[in-house]
N, C-alpha and C positions, 0 to 999 in steps of 0.2 A: 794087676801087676803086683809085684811082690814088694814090699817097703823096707829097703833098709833107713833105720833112723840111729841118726848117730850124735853121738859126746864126740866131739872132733879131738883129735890124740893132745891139740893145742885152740888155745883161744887167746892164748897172747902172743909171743916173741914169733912163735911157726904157725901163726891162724893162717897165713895164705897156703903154704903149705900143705898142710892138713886139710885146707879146702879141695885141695888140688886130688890128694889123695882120696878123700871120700866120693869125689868127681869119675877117678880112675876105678874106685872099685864099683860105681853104679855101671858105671860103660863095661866093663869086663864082665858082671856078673846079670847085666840085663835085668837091672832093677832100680825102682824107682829110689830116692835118696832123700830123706825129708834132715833138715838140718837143725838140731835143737837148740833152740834158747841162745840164739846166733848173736856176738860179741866179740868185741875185740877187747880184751883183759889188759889190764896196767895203763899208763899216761902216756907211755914212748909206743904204744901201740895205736893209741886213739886215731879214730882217721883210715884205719887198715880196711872199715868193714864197706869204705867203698869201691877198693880193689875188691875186696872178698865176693860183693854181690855182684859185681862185672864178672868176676868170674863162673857165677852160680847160672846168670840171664845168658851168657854166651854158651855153655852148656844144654840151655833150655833151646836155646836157637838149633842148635845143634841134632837134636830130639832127644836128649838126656831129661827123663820125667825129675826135676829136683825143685824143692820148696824148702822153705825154712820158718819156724816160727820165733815168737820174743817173747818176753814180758819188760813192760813199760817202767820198768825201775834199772840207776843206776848204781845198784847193787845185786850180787851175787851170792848165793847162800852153797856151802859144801863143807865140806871136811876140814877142820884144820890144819891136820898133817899133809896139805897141799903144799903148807909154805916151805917144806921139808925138799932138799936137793933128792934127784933118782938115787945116784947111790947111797942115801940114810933110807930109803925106803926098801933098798933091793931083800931080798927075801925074804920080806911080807912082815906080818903087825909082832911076832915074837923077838923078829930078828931086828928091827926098827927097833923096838924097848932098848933090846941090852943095849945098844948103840949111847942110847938117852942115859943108860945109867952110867953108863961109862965115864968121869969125870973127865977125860982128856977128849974123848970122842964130843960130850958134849959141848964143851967150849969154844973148839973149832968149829961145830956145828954153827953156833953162837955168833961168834965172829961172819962168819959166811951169810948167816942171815941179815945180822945188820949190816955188812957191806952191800946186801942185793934191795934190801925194803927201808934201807935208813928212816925216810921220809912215810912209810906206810901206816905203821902201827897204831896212829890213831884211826885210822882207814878201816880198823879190821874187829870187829862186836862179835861177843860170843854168844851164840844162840840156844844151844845144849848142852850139857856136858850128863854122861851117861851114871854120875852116883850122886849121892846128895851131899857129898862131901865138898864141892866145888859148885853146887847147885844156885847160889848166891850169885855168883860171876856173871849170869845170863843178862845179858842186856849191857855187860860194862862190854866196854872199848880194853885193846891189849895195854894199852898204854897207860890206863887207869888202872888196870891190873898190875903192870909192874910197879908203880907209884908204891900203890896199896902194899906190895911185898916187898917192898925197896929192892928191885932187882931190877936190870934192863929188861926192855922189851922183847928181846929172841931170849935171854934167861929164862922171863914169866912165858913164856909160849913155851919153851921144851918141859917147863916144871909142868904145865898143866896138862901137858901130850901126856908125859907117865905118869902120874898121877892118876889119870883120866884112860891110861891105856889104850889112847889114839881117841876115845868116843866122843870126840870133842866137835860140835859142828860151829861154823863162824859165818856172820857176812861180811865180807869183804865190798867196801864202795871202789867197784875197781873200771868203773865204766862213764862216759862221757854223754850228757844228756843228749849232744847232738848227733852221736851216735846213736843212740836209741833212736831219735827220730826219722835218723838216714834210715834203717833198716826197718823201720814201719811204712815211710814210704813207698818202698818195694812193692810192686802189687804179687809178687808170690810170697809175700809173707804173713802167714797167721801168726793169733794171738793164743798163748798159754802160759799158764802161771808156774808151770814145773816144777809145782808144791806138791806134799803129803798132804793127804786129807788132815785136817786139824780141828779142833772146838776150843771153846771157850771154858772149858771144863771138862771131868777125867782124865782118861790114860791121855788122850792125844792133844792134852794142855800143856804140857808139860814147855818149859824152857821159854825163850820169846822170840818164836818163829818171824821168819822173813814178813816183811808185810802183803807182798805178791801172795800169799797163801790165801787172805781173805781180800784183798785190794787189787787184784789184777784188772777187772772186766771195767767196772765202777770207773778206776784211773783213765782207762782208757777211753773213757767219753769224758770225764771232768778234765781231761789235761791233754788228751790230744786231738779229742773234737772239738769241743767251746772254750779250750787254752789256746793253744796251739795252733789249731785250724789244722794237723798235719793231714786227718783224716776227714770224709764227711760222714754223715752218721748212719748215713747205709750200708757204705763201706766198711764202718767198723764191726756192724753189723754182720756183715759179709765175713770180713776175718775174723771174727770170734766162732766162727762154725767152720769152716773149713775155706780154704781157698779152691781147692780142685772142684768139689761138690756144688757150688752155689755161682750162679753171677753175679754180676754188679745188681744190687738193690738198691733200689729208692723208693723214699718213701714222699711217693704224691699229696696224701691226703688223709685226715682222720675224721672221723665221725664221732664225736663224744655226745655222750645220752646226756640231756638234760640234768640228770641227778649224781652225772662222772663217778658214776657205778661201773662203768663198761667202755669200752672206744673201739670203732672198728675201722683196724690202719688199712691204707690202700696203697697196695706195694706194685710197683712194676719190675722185673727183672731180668734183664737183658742176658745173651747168653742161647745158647740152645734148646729145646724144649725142655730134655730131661735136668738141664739145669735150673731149668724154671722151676719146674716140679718137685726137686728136690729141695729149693730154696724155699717155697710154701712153707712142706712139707715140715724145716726145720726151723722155722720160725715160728709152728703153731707149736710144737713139739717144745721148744722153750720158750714160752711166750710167759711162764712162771717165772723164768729168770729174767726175761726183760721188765717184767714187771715189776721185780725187786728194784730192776736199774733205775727206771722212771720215778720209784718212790723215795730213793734216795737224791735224786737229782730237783724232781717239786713236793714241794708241801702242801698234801693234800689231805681231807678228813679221809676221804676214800682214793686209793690204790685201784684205779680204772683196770676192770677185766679187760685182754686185750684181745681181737680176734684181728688175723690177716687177712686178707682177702685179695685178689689178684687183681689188680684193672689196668686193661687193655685198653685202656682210651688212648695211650701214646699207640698203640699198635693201629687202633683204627684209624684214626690219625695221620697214618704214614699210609696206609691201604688208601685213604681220599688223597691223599697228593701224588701217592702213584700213579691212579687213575686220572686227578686232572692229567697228570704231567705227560700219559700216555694218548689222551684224546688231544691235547697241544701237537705233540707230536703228531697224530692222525691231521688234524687239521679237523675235526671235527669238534662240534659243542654236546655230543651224544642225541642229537633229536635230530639228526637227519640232514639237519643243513649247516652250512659252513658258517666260520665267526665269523659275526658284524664286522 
C-alpha cells in the first residue's frame, strides 16, 4: 500500500487537528499514513499526545493502516525562522528579509515574539548557522546571544535571521519527558532519529547538531529499557526496525563462547509467519549495529559477534499442552486405555 508520511501542518497549538486531517487524507486517498517524529510542541500543549494517539489507535480500529514514529529527546531541532508569525513569512525567504530589514516592520515583529515566547529564549540553542560569520554562536542558547549583543532576545533572533538570510537551524527544548514516554508506549510507534547524516569531521561536522543524530538508538535502551523500564528490550528491538514488518521479540537465551568472541541469541517472535521471517531476517541484517549497542552498554576486551537464531521451544511447548489438553478432553492417556 502506498505511504503517505507526514510533518503534521502543527505540532503545537492545532496537533489534534492536523492529526485529524492527516487521518482524513489517509481515508480519502486509500493510503497508508506514517506520522513523524510525533510531539506535542510548547508547555500549554504538553499532555495533547494522548488525545492525539487515541486518535491515531481509533483510526487503526477502524482499518485506517496509520503508525507513527519518535526520537527519545525532549528537544526538537528545525529552522529558526519557525519562531517567525505566517504573515512575516508570507511570500517566501526574499520577502520575509525585507520585512527583517524594515526598522518599523522589525520591531513589531519584536514586540510579537516576546509577547508569544517571553519565557522560551533560553529554551532555544542554535545549531548552524549557514556563513562563518556567526559560526561562533553554534551551541549558545538565544538568550546568551542577546546578553552577548546587548539586545533582547526576539531583537538577537531577527538580527541573526538577516544576517544569516534565514540559514539559521535551532533546537528548541520544547517537549515534555513524559510525553516522550506516553508516545513510546504506543505499540504502533517506531523509533528514528530524523537526523542528517553527520561525522565527526569534514563537510558534515559542521555546527553542533542535535544529539538524536548520533544518540537516538543507544538512549533508547540506556533511558527507556534499564531507566525507565518504558520498553522491554525486544520490543525496543522490535521498534527500532520497523513496527508493521516484525513481531514482538524476545529474547530467550544466549550462548556466549568461552572466549566472548561471538554469542548466539535465541529469539522467539510472535506474530505470523512471514513476520517471523522477516524479524530473523532483520536482526541478522543489523546485528553490526546491535553490536555497537552491546559495546557501549558492557565493557568488554572483545565486542561478541552476534548471530540470531530462531527457537521454537515456546512453540513446541504450546503443541505438548495442546495435545495433553486434547487427549484430557478425549478422555484418553494416548495408550489406549482410559485415566487411572
Amino acid at each position: 500500500m502506498p505511504r503517505y508520511a507526514t510533518h503534521l501542518r502543527s505540532e503545537g497549538d492545532d496537533l489534534l487537528a492536523a492529526v485529524d486531517e492527516a487521518l482524513a487524507i489517509a481515508r480519502a486517498a486509500d493510503v497508508a499514513v506514517q506520522f513523524s517524529h510525533h510531539k506535542a510542541a510548547g508547555k500549554k500543549n504538553w499532555g495533547k499526545v494522548h488525545r492525539s494517539l487515541d486518535a491515531i489507535a481509533n483510526a487503526r480500529a477502524r482499518g485506517i493502516v496509520a503508525n507513527a514514529d519518535v526520537y527519545p529527546y525532549v528537544a526538537m531541532w528545525t529552522d529558526l525562522d519557525t519562531i517567525l508569525p505566517e504573515d512575516a513569512l508570507h511570500g517566501g525567504r526574499e520577502a520575509t528579509l525585507e520585512r527583517l530589514r524594515d526598522p518599523e516592520t522589525a520591531v513589531a515583529l519584536a514586540l510579537r515574539l516576546q509577547l508569544e515566547r517571553a519565557d522560551e529564549w533560553g529554551d532555544i540553542a542554535i545549531s548552524t548557522v549557514g556563513s562563518e560569520k556567526n559560526a561562533n554562536l553554534a551551541g549558545m542558547r538565544l538568550d546568551e546571544i542577546a546578553s552577548a549583543w546587548r539586545l533582547s532576545p526576539p531583537r538577537a533572533a531577527l538580527r541573526l535571521l538577516l544576517e544569516e538570510r534565514l540559514d539559521v537551524q535551532a533546537i528548541f527544548f520544547a517537549m515534555s519527558a513524559e510525553d516522550v514516554a506516553t508516545v513510546l508506549s504506543a505499540d504502533f510507534v517506531s523509533i528514528g532519529s530524523d537526523a542528517s547524516s553527520r561525522s565527526t569531521a569534514g563537510i558534515t561536522a559542521q555546527g553542533v547538531p542535535h544529539p538524536r543524530t548520533f544518540g537516538t538508538f543507544p538512549r533508547i535502551f540506556g533511558r527507556y529499557v534499564r531507566g525507565r523500564h518504558t520498553l522491554e528490550i525486544g520490543e525496543a528491538v522490535r521498534r527500532e526496525f520497523h513496527v508493521n514488518d516484525v513481531g514482538l521479540i524476545n529474547v530467550n537465551d544466549v550462548d556466549v563462547a568461552g572466549d566472548l568472541k561471538s554469542a548466539v541469541v535465541f529469539v522467539s517472535i510472535l506474530g505470523n509467519a512471514n513476520q517471523q521471517k522477516r524479524g530473523l531476517q532483520l536482526l541478522n541484517e543489523h546485528r553490526i549495529r546491535l553490536q555497537a549497542l552491546v559495546a557501549r552498554a558492557v565493557v568488554l576486551k572483545y565486542t561478541p559477534l552476534l548471530k540470531f537464531v530462531a527457537d521454537d521451544s515456546i512453540n513446541r511447548g504450546n503443541k505438548v499442552l495442546q495435545i495433553i489438553e486434547e487427549l484430557e478432553k478425549s478422555g484418553s492417556t494416548g495408550d489406549g486405555q482410559p485415566p487411572a
